[in-house]
PDB file of the backbone (N, CA, C, O) and the ligand in Angstrom, with CONECT records:
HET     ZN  A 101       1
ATOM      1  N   UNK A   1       0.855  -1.195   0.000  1.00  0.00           N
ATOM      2  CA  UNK A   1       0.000   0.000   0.000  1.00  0.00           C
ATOM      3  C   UNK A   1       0.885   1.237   0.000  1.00  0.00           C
ATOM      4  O   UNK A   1       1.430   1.607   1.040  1.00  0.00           O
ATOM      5  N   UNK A   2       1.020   1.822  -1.051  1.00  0.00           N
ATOM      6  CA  UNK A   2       1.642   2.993  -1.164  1.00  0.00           C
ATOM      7  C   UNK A   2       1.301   4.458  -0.429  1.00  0.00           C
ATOM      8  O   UNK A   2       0.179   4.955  -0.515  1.00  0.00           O
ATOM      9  N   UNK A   3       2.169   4.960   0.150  1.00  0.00           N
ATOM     10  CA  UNK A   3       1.535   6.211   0.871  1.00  0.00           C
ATOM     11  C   UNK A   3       1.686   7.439   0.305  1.00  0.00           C
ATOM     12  O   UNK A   3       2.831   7.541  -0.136  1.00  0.00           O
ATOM     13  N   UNK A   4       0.904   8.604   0.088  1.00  0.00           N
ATOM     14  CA  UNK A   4       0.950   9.553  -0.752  1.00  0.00           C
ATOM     15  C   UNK A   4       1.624  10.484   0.580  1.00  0.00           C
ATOM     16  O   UNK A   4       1.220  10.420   1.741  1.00  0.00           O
ATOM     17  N   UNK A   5       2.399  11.082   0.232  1.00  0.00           N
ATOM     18  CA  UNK A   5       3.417  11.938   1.251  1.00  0.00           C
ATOM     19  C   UNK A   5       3.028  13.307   1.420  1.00  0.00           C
ATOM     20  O   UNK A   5       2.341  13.788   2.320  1.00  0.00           O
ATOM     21  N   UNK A   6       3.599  13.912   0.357  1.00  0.00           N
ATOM     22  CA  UNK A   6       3.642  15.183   0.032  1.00  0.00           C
ATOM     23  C   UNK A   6       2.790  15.433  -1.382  1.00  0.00           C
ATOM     24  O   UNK A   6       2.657  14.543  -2.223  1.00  0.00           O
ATOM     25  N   UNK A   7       2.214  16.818  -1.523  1.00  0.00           N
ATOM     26  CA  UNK A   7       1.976  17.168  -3.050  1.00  0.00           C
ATOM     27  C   UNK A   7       3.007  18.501  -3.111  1.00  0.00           C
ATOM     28  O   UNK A   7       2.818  19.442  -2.340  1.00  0.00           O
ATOM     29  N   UNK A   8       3.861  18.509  -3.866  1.00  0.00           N
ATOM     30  CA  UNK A   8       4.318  19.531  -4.203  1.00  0.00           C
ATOM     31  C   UNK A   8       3.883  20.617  -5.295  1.00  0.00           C
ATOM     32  O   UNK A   8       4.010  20.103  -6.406  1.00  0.00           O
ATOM     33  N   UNK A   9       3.409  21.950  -5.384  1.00  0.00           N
ATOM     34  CA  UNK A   9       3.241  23.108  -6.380  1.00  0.00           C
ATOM     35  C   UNK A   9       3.612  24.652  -6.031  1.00  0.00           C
ATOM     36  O   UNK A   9       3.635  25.212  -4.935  1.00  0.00           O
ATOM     37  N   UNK A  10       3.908  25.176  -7.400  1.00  0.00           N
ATOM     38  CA  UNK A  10       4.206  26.642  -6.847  1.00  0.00           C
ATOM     39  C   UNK A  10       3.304  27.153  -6.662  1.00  0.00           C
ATOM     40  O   UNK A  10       3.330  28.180  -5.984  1.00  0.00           O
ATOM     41  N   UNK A  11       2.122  26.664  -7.180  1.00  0.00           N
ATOM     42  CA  UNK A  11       0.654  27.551  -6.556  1.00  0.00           C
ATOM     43  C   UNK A  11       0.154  26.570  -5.483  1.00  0.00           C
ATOM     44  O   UNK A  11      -0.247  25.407  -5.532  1.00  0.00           O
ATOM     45  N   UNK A  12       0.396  27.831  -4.089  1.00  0.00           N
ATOM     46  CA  UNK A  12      -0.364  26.969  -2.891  1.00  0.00           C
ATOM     47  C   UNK A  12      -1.805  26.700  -2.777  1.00  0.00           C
ATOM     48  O   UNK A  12      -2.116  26.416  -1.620  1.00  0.00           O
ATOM     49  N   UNK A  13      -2.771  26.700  -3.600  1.00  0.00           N
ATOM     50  CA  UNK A  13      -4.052  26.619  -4.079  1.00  0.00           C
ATOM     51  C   UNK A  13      -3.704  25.498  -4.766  1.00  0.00           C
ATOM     52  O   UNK A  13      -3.873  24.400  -4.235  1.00  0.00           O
ATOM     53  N   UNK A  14      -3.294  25.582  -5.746  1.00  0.00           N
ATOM     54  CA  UNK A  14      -3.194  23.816  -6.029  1.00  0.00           C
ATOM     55  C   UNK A  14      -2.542  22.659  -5.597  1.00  0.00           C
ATOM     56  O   UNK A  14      -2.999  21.525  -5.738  1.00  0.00           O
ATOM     57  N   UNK A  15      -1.129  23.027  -4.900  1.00  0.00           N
ATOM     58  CA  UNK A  15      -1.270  22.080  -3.787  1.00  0.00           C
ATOM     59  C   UNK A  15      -1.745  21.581  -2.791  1.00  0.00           C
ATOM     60  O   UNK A  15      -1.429  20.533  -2.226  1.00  0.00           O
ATOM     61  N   UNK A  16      -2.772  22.560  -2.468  1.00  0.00           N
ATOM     62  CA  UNK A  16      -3.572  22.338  -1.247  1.00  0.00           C
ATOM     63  C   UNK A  16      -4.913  21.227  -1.651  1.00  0.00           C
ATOM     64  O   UNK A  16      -5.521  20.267  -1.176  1.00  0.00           O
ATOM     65  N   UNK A  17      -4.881  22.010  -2.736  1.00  0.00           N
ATOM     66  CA  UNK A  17      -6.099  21.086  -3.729  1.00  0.00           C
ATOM     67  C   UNK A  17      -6.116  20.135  -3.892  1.00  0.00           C
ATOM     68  O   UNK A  17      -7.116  19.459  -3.650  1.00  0.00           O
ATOM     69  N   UNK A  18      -4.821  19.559  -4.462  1.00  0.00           N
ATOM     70  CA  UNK A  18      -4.575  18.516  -4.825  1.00  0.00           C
ATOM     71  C   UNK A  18      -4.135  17.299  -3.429  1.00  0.00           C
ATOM     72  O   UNK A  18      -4.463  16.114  -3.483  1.00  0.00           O
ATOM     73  N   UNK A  19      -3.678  17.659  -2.746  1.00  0.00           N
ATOM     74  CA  UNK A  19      -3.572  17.371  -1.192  1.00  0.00           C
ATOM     75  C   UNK A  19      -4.807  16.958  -0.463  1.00  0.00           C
ATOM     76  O   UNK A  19      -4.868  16.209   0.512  1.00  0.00           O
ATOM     77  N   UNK A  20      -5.804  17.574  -1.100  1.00  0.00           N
ATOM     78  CA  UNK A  20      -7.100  17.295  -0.466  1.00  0.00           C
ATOM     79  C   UNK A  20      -7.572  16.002  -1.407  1.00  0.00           C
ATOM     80  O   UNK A  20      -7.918  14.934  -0.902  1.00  0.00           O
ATOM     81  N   UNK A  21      -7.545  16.199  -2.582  1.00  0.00           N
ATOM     82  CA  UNK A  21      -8.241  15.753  -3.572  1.00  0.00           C
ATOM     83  C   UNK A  21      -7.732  13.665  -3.786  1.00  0.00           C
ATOM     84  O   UNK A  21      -8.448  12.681  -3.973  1.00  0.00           O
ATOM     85  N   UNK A  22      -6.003  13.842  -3.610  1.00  0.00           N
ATOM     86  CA  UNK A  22      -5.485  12.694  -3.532  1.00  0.00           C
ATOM     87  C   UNK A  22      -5.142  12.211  -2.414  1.00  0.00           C
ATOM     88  O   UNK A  22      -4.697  11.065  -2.339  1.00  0.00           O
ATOM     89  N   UNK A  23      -5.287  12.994  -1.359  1.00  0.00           N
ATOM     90  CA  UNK A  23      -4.980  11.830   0.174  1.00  0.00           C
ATOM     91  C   UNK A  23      -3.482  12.442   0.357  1.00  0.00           C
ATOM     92  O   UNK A  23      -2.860  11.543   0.922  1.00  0.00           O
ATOM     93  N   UNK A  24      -2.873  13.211   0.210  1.00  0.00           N
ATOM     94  CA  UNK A  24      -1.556  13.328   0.703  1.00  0.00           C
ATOM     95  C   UNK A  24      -1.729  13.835   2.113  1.00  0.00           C
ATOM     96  O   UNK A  24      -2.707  14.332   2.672  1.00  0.00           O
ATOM     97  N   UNK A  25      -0.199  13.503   2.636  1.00  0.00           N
ATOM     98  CA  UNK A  25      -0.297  14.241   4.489  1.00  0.00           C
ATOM     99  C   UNK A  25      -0.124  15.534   3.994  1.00  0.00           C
ATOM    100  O   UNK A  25      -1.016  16.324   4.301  1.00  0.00           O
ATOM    101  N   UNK A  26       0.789  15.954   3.310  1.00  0.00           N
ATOM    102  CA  UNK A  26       1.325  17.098   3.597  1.00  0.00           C
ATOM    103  C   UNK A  26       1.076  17.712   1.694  1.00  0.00           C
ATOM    104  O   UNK A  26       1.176  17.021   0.680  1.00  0.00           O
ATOM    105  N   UNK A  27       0.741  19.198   1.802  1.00  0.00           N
ATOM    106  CA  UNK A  27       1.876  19.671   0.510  1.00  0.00           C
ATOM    107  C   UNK A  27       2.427  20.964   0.663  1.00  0.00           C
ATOM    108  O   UNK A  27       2.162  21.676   1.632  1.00  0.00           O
ATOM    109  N   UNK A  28       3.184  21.294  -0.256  1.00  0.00           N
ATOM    110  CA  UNK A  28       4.546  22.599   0.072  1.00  0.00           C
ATOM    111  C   UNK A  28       4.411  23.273  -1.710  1.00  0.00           C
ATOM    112  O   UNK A  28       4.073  22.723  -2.758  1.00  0.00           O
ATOM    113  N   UNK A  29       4.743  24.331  -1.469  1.00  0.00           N
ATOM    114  CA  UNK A  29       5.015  24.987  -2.632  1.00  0.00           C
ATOM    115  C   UNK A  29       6.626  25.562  -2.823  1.00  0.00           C
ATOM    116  O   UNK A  29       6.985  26.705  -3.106  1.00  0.00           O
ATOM    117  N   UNK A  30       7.377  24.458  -2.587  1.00  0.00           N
ATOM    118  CA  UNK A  30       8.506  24.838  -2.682  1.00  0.00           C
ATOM    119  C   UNK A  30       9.643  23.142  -2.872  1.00  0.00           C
ATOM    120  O   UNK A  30       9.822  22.412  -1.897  1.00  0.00           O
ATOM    121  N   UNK A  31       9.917  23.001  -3.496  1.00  0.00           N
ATOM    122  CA  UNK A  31      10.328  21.460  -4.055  1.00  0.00           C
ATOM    123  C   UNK A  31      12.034  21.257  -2.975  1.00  0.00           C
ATOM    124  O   UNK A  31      12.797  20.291  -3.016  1.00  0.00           O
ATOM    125  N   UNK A  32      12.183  22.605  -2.062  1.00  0.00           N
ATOM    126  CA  UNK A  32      13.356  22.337  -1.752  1.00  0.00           C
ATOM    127  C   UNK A  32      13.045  21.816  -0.462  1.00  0.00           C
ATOM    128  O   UNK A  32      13.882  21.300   0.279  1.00  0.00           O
ATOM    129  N   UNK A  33      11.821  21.956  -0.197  1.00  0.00           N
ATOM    130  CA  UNK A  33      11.093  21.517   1.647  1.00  0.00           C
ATOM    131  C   UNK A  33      11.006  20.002   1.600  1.00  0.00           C
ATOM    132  O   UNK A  33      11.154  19.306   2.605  1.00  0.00           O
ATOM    133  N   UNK A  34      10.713  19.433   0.157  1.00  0.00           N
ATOM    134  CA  UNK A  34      10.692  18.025   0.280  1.00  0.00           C
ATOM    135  C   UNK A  34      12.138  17.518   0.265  1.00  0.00           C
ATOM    136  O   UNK A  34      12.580  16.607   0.965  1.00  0.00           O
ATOM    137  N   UNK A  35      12.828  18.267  -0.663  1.00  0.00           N
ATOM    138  CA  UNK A  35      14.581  17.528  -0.553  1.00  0.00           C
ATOM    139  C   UNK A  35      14.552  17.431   1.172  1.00  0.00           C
ATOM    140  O   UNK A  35      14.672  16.352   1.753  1.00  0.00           O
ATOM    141  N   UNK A  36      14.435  18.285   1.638  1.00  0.00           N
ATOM    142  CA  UNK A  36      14.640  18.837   3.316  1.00  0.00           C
ATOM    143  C   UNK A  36      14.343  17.004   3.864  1.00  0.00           C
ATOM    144  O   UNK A  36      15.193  16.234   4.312  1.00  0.00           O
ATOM    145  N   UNK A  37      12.910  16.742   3.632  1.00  0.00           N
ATOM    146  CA  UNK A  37      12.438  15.971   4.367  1.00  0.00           C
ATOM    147  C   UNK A  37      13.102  14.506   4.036  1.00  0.00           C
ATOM    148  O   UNK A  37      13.437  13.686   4.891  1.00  0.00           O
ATOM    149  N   UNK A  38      13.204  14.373   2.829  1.00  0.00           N
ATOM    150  CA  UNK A  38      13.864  13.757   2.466  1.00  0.00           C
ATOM    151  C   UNK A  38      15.337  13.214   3.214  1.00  0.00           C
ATOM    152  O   UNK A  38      15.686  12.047   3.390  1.00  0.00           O
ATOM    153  N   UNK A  39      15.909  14.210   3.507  1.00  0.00           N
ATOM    154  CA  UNK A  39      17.054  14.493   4.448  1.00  0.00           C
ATOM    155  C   UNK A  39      17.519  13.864   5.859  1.00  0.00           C
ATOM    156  O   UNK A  39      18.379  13.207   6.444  1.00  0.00           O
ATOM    157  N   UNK A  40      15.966  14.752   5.990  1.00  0.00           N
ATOM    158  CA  UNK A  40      15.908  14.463   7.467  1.00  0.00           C
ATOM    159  C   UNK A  40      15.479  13.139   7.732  1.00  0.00           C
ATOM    160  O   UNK A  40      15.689  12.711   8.867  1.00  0.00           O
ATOM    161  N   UNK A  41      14.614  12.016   6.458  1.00  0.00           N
ATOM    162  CA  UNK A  41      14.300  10.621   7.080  1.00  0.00           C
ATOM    163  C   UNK A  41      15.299  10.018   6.668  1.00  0.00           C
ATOM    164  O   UNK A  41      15.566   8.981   7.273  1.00  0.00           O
ATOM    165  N   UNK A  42      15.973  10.320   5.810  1.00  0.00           N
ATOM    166  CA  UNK A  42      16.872   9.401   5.456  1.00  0.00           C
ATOM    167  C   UNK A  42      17.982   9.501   7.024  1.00  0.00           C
ATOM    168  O   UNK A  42      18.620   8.497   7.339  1.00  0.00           O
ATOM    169  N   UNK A  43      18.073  10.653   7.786  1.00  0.00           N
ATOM    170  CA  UNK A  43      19.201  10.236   8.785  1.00  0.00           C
ATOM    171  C   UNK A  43      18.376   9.709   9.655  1.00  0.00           C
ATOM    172  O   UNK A  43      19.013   9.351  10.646  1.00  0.00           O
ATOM    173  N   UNK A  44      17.258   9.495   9.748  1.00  0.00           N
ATOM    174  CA  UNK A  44      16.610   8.340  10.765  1.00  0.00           C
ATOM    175  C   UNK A  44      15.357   7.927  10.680  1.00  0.00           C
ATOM    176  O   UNK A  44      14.234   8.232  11.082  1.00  0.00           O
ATOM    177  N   UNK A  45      16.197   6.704   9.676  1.00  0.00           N
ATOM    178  CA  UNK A  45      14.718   5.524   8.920  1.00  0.00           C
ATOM    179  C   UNK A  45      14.353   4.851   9.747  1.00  0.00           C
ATOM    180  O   UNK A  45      14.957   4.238  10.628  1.00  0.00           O
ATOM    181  N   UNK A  46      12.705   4.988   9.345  1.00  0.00           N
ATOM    182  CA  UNK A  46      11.555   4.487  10.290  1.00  0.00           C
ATOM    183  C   UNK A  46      11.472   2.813  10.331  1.00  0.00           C
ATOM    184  O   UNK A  46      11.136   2.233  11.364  1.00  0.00           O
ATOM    185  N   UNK A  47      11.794   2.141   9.170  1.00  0.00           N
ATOM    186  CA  UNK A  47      11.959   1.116   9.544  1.00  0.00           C
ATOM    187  C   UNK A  47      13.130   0.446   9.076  1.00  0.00           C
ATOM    188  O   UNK A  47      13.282  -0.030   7.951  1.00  0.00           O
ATOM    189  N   UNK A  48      13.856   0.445   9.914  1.00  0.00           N
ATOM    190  CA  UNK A  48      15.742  -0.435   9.803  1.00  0.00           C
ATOM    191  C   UNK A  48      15.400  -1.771   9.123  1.00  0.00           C
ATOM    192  O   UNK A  48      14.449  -2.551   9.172  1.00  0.00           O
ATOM    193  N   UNK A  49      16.104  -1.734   8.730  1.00  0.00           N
ATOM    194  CA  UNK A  49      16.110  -3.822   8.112  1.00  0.00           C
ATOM    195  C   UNK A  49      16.057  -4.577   9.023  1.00  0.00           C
ATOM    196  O   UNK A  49      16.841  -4.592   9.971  1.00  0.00           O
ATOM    197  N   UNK A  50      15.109  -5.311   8.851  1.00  0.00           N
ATOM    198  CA  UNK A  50      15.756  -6.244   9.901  1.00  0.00           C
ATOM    199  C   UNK A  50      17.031  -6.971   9.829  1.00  0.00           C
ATOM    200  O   UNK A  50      17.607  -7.058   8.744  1.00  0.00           O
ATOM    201  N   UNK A  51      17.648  -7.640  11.169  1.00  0.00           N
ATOM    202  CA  UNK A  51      19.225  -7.710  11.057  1.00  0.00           C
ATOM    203  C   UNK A  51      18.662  -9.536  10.779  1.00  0.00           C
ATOM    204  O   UNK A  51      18.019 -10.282  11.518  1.00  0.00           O
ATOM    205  N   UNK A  52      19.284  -9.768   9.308  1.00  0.00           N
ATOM    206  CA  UNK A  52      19.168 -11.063   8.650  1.00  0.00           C
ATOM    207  C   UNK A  52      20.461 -12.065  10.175  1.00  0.00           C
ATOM    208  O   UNK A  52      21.531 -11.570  10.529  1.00  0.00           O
ATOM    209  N   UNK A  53      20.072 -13.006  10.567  1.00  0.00           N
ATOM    210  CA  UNK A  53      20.435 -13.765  11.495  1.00  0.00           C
ATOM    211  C   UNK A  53      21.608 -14.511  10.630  1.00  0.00           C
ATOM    212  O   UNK A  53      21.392 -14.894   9.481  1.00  0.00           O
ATOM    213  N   UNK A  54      22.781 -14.672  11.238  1.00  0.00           N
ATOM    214  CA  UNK A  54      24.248 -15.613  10.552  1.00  0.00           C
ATOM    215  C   UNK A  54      24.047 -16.740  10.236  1.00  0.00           C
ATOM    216  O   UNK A  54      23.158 -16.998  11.047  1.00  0.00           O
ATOM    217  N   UNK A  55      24.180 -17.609   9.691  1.00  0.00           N
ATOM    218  CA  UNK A  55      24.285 -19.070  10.359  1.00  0.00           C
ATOM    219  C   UNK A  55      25.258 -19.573  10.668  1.00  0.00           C
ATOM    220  O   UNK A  55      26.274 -19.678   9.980  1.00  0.00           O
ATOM    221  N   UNK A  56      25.011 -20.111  12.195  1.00  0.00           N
ATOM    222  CA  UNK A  56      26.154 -20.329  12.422  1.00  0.00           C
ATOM    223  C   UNK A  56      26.854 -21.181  12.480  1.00  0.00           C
ATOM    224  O   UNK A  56      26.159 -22.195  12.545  1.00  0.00           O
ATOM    225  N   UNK A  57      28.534 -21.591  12.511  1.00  0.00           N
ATOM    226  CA  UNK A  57      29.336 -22.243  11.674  1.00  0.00           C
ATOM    227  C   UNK A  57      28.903 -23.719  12.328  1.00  0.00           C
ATOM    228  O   UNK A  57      28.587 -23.581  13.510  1.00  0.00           O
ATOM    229  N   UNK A  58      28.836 -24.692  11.992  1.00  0.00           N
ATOM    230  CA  UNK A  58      28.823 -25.985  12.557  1.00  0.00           C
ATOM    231  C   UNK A  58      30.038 -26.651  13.258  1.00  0.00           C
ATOM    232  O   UNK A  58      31.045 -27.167  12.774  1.00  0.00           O
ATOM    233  N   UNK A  59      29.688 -26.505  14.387  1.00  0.00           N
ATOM    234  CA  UNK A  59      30.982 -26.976  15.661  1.00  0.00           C
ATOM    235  C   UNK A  59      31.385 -28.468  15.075  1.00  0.00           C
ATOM    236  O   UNK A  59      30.433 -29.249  15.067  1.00  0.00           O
ATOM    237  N   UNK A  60      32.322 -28.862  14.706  1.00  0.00           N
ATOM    238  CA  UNK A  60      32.967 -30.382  15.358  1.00  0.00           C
ATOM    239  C   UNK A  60      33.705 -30.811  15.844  1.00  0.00           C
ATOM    240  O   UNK A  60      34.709 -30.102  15.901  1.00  0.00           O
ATOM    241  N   UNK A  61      33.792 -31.869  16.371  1.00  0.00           N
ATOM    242  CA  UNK A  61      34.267 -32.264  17.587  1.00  0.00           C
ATOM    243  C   UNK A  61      35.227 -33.548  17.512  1.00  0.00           C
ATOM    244  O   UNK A  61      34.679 -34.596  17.174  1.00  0.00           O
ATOM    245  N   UNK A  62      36.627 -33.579  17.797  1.00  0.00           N
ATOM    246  CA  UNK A  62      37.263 -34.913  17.357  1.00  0.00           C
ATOM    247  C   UNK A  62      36.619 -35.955  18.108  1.00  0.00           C
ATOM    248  O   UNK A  62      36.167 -35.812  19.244  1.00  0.00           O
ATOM    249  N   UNK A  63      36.595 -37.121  17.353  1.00  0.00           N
ATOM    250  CA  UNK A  63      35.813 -38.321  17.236  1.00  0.00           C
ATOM    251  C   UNK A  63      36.900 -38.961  18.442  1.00  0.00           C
ATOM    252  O   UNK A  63      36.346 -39.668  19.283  1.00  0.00           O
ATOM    253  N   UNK A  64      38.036 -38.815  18.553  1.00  0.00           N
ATOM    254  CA  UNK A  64      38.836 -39.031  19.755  1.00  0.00           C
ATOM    255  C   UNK A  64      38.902 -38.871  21.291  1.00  0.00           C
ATOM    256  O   UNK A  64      38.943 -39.698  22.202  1.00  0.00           O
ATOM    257  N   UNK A  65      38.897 -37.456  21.261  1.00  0.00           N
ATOM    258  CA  UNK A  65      39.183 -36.828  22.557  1.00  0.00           C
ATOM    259  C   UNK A  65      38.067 -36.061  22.771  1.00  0.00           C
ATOM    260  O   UNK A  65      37.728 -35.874  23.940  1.00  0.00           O
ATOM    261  N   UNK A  66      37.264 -35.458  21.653  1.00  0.00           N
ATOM    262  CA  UNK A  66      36.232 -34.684  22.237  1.00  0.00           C
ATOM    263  C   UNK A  66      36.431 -32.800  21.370  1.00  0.00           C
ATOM    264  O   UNK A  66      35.713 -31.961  20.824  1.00  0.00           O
ATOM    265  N   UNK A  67      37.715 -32.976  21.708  1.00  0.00           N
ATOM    266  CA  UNK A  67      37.866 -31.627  21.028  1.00  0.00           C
ATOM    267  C   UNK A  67      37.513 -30.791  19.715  1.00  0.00           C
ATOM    268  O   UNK A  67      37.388 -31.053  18.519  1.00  0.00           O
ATOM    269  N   UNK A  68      37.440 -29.973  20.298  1.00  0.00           N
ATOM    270  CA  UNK A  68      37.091 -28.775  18.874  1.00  0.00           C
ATOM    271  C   UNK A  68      37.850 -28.497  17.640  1.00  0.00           C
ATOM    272  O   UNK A  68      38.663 -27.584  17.496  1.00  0.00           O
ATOM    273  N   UNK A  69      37.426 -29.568  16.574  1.00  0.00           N
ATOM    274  CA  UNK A  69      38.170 -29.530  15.400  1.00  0.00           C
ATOM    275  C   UNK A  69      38.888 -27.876  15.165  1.00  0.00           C
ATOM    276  O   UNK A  69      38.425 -26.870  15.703  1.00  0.00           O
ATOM    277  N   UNK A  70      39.685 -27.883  14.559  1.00  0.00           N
ATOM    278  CA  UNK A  70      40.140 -26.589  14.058  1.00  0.00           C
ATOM    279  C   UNK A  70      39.773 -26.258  12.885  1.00  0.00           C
ATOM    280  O   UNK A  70      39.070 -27.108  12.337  1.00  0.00           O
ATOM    281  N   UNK A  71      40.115 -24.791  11.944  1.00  0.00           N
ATOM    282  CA  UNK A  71      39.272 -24.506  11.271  1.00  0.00           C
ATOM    283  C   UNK A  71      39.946 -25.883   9.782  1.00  0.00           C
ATOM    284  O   UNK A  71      39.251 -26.326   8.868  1.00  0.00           O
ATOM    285  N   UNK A  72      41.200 -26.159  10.017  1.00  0.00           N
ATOM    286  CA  UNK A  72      41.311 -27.864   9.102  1.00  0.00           C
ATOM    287  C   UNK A  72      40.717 -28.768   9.280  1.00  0.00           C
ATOM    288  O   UNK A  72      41.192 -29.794   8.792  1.00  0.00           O
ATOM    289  N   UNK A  73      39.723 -28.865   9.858  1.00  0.00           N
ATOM    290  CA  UNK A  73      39.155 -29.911  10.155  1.00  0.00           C
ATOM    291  C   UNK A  73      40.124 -31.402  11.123  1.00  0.00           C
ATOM    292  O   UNK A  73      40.239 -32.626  11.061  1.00  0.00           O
ATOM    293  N   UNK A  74      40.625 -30.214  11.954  1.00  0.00           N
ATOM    294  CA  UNK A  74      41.822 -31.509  12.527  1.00  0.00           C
ATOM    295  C   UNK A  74      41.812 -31.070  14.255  1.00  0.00           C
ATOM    296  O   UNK A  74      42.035 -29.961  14.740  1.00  0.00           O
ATOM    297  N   UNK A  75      41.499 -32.255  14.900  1.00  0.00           N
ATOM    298  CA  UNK A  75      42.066 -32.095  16.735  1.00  0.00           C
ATOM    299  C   UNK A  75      42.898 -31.124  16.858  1.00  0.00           C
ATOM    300  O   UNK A  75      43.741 -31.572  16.080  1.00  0.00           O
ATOM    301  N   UNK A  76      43.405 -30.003  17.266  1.00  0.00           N
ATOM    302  CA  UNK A  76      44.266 -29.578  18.143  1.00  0.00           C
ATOM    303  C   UNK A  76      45.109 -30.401  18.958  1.00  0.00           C
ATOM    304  O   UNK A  76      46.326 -30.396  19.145  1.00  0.00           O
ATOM    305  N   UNK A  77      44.200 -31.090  19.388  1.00  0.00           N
ATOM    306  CA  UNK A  77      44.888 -32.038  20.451  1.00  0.00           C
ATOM    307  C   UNK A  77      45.978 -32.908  20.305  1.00  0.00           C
ATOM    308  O   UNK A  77      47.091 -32.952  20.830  1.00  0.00           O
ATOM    309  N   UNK A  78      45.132 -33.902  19.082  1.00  0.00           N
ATOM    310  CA  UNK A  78      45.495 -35.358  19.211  1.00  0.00           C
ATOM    311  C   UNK A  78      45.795 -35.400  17.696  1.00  0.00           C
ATOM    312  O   UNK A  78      46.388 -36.375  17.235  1.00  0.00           O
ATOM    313  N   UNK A  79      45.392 -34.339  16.875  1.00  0.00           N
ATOM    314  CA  UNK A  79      45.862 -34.526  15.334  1.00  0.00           C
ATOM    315  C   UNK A  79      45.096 -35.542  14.476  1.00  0.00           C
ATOM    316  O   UNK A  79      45.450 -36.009  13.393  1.00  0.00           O
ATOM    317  N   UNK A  80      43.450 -35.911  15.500  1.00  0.00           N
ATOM    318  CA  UNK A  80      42.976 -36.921  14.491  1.00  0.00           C
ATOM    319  C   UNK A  80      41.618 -36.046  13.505  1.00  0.00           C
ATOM    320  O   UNK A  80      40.911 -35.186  14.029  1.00  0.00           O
ATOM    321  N   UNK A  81      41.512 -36.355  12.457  1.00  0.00           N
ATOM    322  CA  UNK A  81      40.678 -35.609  11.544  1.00  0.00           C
ATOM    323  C   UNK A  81      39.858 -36.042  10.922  1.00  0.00           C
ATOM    324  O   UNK A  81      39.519 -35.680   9.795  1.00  0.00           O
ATOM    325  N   UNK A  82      39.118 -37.463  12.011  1.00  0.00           N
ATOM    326  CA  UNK A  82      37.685 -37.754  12.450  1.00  0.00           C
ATOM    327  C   UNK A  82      36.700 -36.970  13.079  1.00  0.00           C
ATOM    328  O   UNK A  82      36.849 -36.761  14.283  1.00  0.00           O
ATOM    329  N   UNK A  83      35.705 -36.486  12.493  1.00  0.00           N
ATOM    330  CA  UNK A  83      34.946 -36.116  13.459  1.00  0.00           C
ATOM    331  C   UNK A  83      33.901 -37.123  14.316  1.00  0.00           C
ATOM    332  O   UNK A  83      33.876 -38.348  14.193  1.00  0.00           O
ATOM    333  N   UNK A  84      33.032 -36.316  15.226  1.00  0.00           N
ATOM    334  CA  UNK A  84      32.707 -37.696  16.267  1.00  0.00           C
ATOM    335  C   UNK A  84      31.220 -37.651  15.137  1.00  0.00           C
ATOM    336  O   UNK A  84      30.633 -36.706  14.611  1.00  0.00           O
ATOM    337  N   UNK A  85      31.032 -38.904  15.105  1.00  0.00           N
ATOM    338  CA  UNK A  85      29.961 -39.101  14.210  1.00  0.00           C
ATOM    339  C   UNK A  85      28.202 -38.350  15.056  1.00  0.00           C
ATOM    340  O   UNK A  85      27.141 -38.422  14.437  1.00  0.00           O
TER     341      UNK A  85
HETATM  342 ZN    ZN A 101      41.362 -35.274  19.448  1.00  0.00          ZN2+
END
């Protein structure tokens, strides 16, 4: 659902008009009031992204001792590069 914002015109009679006529919140007779607003939401948007979740890395574990494979896929420990099933 699209939201009608602003109507912008240099005649404030027809922006007002037209403001009435199409549902806008606001209108201005001056095209530099919308850059303005423009401005001002862009330094603090109403709705942030949501923060997309990581996935995260899959732990394994030597099939030996227990330990936390390294990022080679190998024990630290014990040097075996089984994981535990
Ligand atoms: Zn191990």
């Amino acid at each position: 659902m699209p939201v009608l914002k602003t109507i912008c015109d240099i005649v404030p009679e027809i922006a007002a008009d037209a403001k009435e006529r199409f549902g806008f919140e606001k209108c201005c007779t001056d095209w530099r009031d919308l850059r303005q607003q423009l401005r001002s939401k862009a330094a603090q948007p109403q709705n942030p992204q949501p923060q997309v979740p990581q996935s995260a890395p899959v732990a394994k574990f030597c099939g030996k001792c227990g330990s936390p494979l390294n990022e080679a896929g190998k024990c630290p420990n014990c040097d075996n590069n089984q994981p535990q099933a």
